[in-house]
Backbone as JSON, one array per atom type, in Angstrom:
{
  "sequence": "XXXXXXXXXXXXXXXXXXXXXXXXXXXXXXXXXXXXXXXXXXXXXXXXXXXXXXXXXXXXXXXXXXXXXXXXXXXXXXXXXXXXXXXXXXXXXXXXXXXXXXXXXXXXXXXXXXXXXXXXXXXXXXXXXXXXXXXXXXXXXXXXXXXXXXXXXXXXXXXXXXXXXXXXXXXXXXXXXXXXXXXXXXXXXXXXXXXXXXXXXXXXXXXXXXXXXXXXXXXXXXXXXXXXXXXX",
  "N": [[105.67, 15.91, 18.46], [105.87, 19.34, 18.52], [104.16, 21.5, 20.51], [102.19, 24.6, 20.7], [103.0, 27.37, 23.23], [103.32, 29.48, 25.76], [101.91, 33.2, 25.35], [101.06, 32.64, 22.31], [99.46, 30.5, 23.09], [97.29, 31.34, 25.04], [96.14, 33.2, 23.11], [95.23, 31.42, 21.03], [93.45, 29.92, 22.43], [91.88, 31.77, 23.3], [90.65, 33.22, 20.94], [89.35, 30.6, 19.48], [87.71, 30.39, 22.32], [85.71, 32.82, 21.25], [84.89, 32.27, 18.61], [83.33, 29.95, 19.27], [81.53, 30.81, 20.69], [80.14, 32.91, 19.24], [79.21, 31.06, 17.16], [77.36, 29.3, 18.53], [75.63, 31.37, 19.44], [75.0, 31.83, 16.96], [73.65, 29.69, 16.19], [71.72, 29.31, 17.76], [69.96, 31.64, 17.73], [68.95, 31.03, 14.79], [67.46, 28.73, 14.97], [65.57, 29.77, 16.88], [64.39, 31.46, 14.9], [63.78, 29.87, 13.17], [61.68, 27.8, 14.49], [59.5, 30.34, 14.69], [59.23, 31.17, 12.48], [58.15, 28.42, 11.26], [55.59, 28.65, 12.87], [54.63, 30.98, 12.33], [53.94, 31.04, 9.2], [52.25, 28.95, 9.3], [50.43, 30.07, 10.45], [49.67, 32.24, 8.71], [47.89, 32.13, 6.83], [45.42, 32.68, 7.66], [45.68, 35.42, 8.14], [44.21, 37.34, 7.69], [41.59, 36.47, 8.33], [38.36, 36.47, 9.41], [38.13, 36.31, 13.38], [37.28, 32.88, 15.52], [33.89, 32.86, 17.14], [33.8, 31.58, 19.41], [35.88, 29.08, 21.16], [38.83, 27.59, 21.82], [41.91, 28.45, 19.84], [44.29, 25.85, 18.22], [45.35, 24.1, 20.42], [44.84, 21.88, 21.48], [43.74, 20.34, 24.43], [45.08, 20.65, 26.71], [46.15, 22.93, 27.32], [43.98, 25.72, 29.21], [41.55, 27.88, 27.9], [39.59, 30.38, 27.62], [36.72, 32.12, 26.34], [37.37, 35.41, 25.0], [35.22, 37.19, 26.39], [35.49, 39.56, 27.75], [37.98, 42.1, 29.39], [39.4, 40.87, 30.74], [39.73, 38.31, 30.6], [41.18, 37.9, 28.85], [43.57, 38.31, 29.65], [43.71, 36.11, 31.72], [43.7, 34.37, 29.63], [45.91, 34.26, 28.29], [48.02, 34.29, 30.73], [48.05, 31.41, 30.97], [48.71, 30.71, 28.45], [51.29, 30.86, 28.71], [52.22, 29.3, 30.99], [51.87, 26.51, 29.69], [52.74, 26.95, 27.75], [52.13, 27.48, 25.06], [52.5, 28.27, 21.9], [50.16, 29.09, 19.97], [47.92, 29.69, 21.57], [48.94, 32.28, 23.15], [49.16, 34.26, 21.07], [47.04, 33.89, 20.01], [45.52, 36.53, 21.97], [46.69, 38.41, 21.19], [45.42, 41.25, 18.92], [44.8, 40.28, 15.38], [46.96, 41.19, 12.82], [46.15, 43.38, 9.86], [45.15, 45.59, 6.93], [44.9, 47.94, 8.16], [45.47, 47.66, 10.43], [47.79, 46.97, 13.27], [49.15, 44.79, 15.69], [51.3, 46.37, 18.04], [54.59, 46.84, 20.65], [56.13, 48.8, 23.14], [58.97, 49.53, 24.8], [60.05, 50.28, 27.96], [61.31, 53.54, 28.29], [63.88, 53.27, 29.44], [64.73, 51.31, 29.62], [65.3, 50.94, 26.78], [67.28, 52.54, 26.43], [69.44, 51.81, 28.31], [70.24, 49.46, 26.83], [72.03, 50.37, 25.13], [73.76, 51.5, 21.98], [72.83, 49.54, 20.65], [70.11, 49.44, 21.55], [67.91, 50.31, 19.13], [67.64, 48.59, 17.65], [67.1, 46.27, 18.89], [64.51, 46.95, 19.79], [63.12, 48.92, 18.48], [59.86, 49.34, 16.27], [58.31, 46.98, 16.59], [56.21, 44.65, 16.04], [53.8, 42.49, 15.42], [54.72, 40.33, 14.6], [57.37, 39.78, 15.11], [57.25, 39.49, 17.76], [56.11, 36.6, 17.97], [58.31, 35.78, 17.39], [59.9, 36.3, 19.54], [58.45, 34.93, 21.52], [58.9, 32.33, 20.57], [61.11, 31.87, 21.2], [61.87, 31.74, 23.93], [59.55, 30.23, 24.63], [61.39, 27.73, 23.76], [63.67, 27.51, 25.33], [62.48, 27.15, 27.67], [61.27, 26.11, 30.96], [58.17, 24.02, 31.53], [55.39, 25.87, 33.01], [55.38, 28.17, 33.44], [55.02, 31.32, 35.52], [52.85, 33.95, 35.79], [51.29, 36.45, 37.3], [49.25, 39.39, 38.22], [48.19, 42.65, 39.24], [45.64, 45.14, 39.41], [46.0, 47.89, 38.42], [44.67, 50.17, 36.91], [41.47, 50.18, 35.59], [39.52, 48.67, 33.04], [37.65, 50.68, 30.93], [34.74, 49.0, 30.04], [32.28, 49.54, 28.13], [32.84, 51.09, 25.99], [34.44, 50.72, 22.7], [37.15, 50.11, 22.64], [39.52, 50.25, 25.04], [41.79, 50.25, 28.09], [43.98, 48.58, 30.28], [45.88, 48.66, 33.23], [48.13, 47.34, 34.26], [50.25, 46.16, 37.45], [52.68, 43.62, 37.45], [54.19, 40.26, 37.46], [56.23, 38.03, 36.61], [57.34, 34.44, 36.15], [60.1, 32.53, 35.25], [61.37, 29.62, 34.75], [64.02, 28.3, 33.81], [65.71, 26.04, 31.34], [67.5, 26.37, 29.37], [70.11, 28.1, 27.08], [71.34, 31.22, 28.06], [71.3, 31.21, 30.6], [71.2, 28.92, 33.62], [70.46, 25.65, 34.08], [67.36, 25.16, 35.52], [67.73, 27.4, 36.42], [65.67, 30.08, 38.21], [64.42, 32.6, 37.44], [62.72, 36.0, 37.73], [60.64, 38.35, 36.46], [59.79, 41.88, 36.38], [56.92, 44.6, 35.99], [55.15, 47.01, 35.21], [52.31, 46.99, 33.53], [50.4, 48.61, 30.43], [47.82, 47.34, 28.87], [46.11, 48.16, 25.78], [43.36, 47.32, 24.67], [40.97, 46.2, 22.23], [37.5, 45.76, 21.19], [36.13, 43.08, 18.76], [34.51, 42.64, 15.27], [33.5, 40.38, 16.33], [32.28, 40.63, 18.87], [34.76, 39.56, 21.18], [37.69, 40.43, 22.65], [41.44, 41.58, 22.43], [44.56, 42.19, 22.19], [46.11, 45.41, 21.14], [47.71, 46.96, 21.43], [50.57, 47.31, 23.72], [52.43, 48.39, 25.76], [55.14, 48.49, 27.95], [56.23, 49.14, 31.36], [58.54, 50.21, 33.63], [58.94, 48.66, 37.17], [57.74, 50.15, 40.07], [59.06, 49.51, 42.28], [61.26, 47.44, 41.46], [62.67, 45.51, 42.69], [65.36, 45.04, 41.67], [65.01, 43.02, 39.73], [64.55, 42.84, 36.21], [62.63, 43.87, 33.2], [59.54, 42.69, 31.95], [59.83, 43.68, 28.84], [62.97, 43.69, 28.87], [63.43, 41.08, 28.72], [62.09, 40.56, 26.31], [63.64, 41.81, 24.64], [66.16, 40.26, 24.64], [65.25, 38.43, 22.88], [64.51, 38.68, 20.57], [65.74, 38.35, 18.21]],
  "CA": [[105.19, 17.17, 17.88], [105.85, 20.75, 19.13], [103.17, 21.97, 21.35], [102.01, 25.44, 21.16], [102.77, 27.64, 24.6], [102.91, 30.77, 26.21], [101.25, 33.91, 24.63], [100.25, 31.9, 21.79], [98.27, 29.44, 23.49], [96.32, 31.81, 25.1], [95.47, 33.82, 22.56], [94.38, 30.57, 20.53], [92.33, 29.73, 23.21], [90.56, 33.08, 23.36], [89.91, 33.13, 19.32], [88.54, 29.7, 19.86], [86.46, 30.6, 23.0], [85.01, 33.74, 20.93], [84.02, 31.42, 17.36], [82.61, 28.94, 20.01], [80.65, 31.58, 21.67], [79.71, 33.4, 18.15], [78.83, 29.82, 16.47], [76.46, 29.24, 19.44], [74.56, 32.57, 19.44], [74.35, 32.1, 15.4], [73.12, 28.39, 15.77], [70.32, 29.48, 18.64], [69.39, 32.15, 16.73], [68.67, 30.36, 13.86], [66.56, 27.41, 15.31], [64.59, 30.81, 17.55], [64.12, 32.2, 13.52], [63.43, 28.48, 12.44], [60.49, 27.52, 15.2], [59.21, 31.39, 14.71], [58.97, 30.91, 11.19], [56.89, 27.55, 11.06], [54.37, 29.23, 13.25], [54.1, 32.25, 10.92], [54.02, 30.22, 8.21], [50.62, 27.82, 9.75], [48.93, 31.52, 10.43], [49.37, 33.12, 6.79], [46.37, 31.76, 5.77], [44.28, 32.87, 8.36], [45.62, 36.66, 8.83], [42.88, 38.21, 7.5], [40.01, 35.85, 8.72], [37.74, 36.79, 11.36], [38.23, 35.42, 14.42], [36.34, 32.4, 15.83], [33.63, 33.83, 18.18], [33.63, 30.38, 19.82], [36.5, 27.84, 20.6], [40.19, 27.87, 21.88], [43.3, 28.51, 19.33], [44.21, 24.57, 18.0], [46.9, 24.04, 20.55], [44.41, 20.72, 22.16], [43.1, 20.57, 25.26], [45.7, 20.67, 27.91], [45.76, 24.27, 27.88], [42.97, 26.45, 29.2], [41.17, 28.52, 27.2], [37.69, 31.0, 28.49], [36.17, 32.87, 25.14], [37.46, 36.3, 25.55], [34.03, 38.58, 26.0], [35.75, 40.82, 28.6], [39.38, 42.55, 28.58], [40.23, 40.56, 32.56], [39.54, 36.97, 30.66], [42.37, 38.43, 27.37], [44.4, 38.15, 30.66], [43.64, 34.58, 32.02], [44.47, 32.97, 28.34], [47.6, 35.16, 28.56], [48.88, 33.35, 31.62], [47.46, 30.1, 30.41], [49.35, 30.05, 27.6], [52.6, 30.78, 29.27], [52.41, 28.46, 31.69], [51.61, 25.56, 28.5], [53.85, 26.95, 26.47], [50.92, 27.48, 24.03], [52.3, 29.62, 21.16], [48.91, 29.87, 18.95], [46.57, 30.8, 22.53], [49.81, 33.04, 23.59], [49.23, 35.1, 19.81], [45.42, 34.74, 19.46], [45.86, 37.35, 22.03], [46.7, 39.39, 20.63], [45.34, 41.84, 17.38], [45.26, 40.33, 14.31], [47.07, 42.41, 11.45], [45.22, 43.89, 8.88], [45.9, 46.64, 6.67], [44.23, 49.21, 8.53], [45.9, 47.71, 12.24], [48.53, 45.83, 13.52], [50.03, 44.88, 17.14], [52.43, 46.99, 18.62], [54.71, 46.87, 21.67], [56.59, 49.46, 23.47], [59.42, 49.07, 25.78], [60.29, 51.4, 28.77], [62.57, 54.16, 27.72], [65.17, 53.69, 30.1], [65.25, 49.55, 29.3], [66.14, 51.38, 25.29], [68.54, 53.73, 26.59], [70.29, 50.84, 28.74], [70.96, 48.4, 25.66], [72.95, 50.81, 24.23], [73.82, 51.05, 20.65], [71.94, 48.19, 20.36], [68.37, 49.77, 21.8], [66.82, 50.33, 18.61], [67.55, 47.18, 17.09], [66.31, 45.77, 19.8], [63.25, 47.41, 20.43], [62.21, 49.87, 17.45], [59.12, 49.15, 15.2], [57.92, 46.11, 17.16], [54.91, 44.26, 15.69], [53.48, 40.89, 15.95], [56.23, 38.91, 13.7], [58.51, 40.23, 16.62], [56.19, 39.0, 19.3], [56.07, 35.44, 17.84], [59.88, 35.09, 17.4], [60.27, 36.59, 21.5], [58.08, 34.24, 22.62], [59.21, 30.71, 20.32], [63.01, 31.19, 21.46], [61.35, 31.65, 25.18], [59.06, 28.4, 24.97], [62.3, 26.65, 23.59], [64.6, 27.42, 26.43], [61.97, 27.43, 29.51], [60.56, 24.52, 31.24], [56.93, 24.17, 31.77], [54.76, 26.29, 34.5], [56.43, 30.06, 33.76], [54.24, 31.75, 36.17], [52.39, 35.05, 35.62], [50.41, 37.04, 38.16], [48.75, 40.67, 37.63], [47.82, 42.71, 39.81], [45.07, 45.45, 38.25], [45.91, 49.49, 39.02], [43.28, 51.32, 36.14], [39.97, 49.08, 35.34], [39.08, 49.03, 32.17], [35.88, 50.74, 30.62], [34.31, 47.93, 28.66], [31.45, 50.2, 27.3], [33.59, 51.34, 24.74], [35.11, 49.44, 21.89], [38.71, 50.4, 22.94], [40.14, 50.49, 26.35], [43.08, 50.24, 28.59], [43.92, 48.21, 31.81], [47.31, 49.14, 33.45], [48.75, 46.3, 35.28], [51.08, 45.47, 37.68], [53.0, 42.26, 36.7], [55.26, 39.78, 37.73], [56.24, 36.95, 35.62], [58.95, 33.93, 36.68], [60.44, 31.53, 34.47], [62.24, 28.62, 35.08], [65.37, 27.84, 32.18], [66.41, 24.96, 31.28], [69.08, 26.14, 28.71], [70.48, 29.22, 26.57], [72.25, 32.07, 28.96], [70.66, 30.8, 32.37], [71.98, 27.84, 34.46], [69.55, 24.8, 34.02], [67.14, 24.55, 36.6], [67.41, 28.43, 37.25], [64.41, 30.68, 38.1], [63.88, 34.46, 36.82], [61.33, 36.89, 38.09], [60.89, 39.48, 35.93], [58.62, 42.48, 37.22], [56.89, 45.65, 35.65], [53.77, 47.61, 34.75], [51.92, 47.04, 31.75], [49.05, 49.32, 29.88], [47.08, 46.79, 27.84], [45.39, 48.45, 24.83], [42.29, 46.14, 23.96], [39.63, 46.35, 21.21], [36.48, 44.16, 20.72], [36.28, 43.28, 17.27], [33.19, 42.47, 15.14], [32.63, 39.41, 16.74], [32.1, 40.91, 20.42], [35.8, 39.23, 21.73], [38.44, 41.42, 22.94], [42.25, 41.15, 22.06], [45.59, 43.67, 22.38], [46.68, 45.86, 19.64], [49.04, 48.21, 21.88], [51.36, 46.58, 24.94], [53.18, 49.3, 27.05], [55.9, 48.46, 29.48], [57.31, 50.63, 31.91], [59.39, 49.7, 34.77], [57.94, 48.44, 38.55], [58.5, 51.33, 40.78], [60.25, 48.62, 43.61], [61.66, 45.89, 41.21], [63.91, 44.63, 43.59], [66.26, 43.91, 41.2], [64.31, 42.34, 38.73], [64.28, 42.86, 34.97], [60.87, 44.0, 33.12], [59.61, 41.89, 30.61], [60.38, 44.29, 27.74], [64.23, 43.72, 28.91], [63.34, 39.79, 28.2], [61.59, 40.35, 24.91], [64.76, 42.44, 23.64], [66.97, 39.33, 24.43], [65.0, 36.79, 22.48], [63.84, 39.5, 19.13], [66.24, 37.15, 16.96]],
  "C": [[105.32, 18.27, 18.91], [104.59, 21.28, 19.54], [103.41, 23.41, 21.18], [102.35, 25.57, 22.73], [103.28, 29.18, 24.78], [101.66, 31.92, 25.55], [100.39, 33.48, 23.82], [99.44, 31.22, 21.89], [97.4, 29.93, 24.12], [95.43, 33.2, 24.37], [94.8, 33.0, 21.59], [93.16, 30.11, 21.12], [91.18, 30.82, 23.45], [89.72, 32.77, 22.23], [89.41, 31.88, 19.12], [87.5, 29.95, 20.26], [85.2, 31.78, 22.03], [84.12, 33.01, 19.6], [82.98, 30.54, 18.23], [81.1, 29.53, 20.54], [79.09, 32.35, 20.31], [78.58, 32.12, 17.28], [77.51, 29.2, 17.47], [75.63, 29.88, 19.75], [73.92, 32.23, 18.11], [73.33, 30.62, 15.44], [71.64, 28.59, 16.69], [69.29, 30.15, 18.37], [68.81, 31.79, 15.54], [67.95, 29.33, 14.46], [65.52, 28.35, 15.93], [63.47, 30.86, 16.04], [62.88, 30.53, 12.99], [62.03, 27.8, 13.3], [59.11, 28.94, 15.06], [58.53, 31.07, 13.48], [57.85, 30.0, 10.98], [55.89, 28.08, 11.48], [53.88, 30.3, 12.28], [53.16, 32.01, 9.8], [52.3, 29.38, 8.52], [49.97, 29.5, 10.21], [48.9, 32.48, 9.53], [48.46, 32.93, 6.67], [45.39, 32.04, 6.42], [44.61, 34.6, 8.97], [44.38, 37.59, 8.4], [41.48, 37.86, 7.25], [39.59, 36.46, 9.73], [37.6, 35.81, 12.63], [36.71, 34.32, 14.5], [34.97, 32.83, 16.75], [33.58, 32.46, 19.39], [35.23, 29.48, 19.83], [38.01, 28.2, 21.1], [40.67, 27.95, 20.61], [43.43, 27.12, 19.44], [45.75, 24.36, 18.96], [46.64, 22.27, 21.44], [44.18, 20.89, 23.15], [43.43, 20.45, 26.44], [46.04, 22.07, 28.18], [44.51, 24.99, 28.03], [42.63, 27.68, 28.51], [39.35, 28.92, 27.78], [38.1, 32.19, 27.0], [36.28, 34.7, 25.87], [36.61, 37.57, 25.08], [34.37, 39.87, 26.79], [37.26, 40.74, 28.43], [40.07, 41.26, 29.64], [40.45, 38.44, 31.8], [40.77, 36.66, 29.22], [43.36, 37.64, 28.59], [44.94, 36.49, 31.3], [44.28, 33.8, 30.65], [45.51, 33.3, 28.32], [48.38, 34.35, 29.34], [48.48, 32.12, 31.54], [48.68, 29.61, 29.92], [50.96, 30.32, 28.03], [52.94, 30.26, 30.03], [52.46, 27.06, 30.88], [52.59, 25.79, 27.91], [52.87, 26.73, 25.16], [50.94, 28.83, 23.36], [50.93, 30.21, 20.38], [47.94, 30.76, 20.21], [47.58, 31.85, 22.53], [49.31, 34.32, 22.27], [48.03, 34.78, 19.4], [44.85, 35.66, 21.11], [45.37, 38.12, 21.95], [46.14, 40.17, 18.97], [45.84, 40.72, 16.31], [45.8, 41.03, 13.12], [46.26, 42.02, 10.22], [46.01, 45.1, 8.18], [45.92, 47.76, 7.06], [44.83, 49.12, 9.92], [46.72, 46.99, 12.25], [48.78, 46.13, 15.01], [51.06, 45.42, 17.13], [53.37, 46.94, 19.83], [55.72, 47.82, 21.77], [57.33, 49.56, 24.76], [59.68, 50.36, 26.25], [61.63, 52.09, 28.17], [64.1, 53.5, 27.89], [65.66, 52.47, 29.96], [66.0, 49.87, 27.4], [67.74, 51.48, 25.42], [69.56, 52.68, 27.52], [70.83, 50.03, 27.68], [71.9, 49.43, 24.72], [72.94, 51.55, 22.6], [73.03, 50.36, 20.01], [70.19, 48.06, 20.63], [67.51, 49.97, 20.41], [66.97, 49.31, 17.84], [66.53, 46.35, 18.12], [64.59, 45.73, 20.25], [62.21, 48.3, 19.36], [61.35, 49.0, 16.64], [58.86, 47.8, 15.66], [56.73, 45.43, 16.74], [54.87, 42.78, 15.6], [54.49, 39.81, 15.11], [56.96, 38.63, 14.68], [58.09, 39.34, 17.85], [56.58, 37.49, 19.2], [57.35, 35.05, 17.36], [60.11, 34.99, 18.56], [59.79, 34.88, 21.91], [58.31, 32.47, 22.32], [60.37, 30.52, 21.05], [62.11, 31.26, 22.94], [60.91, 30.28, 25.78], [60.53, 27.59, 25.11], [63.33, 26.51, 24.32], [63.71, 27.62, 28.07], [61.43, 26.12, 29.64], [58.94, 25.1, 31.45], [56.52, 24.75, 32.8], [55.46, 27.13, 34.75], [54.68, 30.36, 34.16], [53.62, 33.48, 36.16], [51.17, 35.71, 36.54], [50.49, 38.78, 37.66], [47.88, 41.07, 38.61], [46.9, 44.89, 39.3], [45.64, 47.2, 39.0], [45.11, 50.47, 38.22], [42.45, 50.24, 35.67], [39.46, 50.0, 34.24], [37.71, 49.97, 32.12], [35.18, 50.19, 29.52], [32.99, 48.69, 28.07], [31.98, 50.67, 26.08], [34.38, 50.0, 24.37], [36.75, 49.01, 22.16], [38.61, 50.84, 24.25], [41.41, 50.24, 26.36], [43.31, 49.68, 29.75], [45.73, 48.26, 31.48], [47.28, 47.77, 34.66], [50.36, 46.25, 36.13], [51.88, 43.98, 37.31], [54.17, 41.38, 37.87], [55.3, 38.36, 37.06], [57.68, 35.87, 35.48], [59.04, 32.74, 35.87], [61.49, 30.68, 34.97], [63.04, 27.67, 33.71], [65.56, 26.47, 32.73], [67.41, 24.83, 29.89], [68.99, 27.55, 28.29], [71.32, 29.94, 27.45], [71.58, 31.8, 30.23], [70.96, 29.37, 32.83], [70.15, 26.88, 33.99], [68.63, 24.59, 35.84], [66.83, 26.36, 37.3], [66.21, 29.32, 37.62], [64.57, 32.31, 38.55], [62.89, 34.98, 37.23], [61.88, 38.29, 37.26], [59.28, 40.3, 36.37], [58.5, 43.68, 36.24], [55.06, 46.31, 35.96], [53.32, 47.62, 33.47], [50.7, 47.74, 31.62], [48.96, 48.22, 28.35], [46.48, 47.74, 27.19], [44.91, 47.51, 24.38], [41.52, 47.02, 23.14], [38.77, 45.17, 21.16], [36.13, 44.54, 19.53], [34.59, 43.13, 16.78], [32.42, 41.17, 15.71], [32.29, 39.12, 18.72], [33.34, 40.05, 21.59], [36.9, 40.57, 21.64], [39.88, 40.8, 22.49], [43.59, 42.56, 22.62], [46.05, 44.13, 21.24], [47.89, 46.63, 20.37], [49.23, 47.93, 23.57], [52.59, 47.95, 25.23], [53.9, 48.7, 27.91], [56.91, 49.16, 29.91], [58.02, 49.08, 33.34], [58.6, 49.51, 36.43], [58.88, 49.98, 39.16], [59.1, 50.77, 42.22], [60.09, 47.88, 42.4], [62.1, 45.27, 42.09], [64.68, 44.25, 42.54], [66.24, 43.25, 39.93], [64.4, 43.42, 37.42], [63.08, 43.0, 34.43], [61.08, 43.21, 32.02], [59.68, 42.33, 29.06], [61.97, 43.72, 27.88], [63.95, 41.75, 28.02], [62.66, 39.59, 26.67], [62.8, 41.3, 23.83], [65.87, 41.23, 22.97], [66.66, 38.01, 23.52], [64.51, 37.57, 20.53], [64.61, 38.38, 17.96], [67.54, 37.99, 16.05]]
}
């Protein structure tokens, strides 16, 4: 048999590499959508309950969980559950929607205006559906013990029902598949303005997530840039 060669063979090989490449985004995407989904799906029935005032998120008892009566302890289950890989603590969180509220997040301009074309797909109209797709494809390509430190620059004022703590951040993950080498490890760095509320049952939560850019990254990526790449 006659063998393809010259020209032809490497332009078969391109239009190959590109279905290969395409067929592999669509299939990752789809299993992100497909783990996103089930979770959704197990917290329908409870979006417009009132929280427990008592009790971790059912994720069992290898992740830590402290009853969040102040905004600094929202924080601790935060990096808890990202070190576990504990999507329900990771998204009780945050705000429950209602019809009167929902979670919001807001990425740094200039992380918009970098994606291009592609910034308001990416990034516009952001609310907790969004959140809990980012962070399933995340679990499903990181290994255990993504590390999160915070370091505080405005202190809340918990006398009121609504506040704000502005954080420094830094937050490093270690892949074990998708667009990152197995085994590799990410630091992504920024500033975040938490927006908390304590609800009626005296626990606090986030309704409105801010991130701007570190003013030294070194280098580093903010974690808005990482929640664009995983939206679905």
């Amino acid at each position: 048999m006659e063998h393809l060669g010259g020209p032809h063979s490497d332009l078969l090989g391109e239009t190959s590499g590109t279905s290969w490449t395409r067929a592999r985004a669509a299939a990752r995407a789809a299993l992100i959508w497909l783990v996103a989904g089930a979770f959704l799906i197990a917290m329908s029935g409870c979006i417009f309950s009132p929280r427990e005032p008592d009790g971790p998120p059912d994720e069992g008892g290898d992740i830590p969980w402290v009853t969040p009566t102040d905004t600094s302890k929202v924080l601790e289950n935060l990096a808890a559950a990202l070190a576990g890989k504990g999507i329900s603590n990771y998204m009780d969180c945050l705000i429950m929607d209602s019809p009167a509220d929902s979670f919001t997040f807001h990425v740094d301009p200039q992380d918009s205006l970098d994606a291009g074309q592609e910034g308001y797909d990416r990034y516009a109209n952001w609310r907790r559906d969004d959140e809990a797709t980012y962070i399933a494809g995340v679990f499903l390509e990181c290994a255990e013990g993504m590390d999160l430190s915070f370091s505080t620059v405005d202190e809340p004022d918990e006398t009121q029902d609504e506040t704000y703590r502005r954080e420094d951040y830094e937050l490093t993950i270690v892949w074990q598949s998708g667009d990152h080498q197995p085994g590799e490890s990410v630091t992504y760095r920024g500033q975040v303005t938490f927006w908390m509320r304590r609800d009626e049952t005296e626990l606090w939560s986030i309704f409105r997530w801010v991130d701007r850019r570190a003013a030294n990254p070194g280098g580093s990526e903010t974690w808005g840039v990482l929640r664009g790449d995983y939206r679905g």
